[in-house]
N, C-alpha and C positions, 0 to 999 in steps of 0.2 A: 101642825105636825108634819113632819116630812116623812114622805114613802118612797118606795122605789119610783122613779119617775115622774117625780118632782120637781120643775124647774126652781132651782134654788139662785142667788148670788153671793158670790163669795168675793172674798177680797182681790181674786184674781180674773173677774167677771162672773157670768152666766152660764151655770154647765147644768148637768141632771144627775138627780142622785142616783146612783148606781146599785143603793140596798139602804132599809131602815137603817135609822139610827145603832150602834153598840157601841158599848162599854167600851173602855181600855181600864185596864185594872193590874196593882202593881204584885208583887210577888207573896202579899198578905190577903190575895183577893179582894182588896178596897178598890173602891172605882173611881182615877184619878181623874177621868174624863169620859165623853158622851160625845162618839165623832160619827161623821159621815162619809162614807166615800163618794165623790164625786166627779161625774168625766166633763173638762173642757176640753174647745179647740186648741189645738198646737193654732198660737200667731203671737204679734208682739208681745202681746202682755204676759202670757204664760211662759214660753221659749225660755224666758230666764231662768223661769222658775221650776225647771226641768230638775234640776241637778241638787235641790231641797229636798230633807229627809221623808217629809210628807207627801212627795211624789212617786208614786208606784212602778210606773212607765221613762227611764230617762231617757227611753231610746225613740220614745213615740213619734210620731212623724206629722199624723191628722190630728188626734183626738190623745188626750191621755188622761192617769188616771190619779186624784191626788185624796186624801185624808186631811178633812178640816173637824173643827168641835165644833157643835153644833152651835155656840155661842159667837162664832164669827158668820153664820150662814141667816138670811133672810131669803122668805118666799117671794 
């Protein structure tokens, strides 16, 4: 189970989740997913991936902050 501060791995490395699990649910209130927020370092691997819908932070510099489903993330 992931909690708030949880090191998790994501396809973009190693970061901490930033808050339980929730929903995303579409405009019929069905739940099309079950994501996590989670904060990595800004470095090579991420940096690209700044400018991806699922990035919250494009402007981040250290750390920033992205949205994965819970079915891409491992403890």
């Amino acid at each position: 189970m992931i909690t708030t501060n949880s090191t998790v791995k994501t396809p973009l490395g190693e970061g901490i989740a930033q808050a339980p699990a929730f929903s995303i649910r579409d405009g019929h209130d069905n739940d099309v997913a079950t994501a996590v927020l989670v904060r990595l370092p800004i470095n090579d691997a991420t940096r690209p991936h700044l400018n991806k819908s699922n990035c919250l932070t494009p402007h981040a510099t250290l750390s920033g902050l992205w949205v994965f489903q819970v079915k891409e993330l491992a403890l």
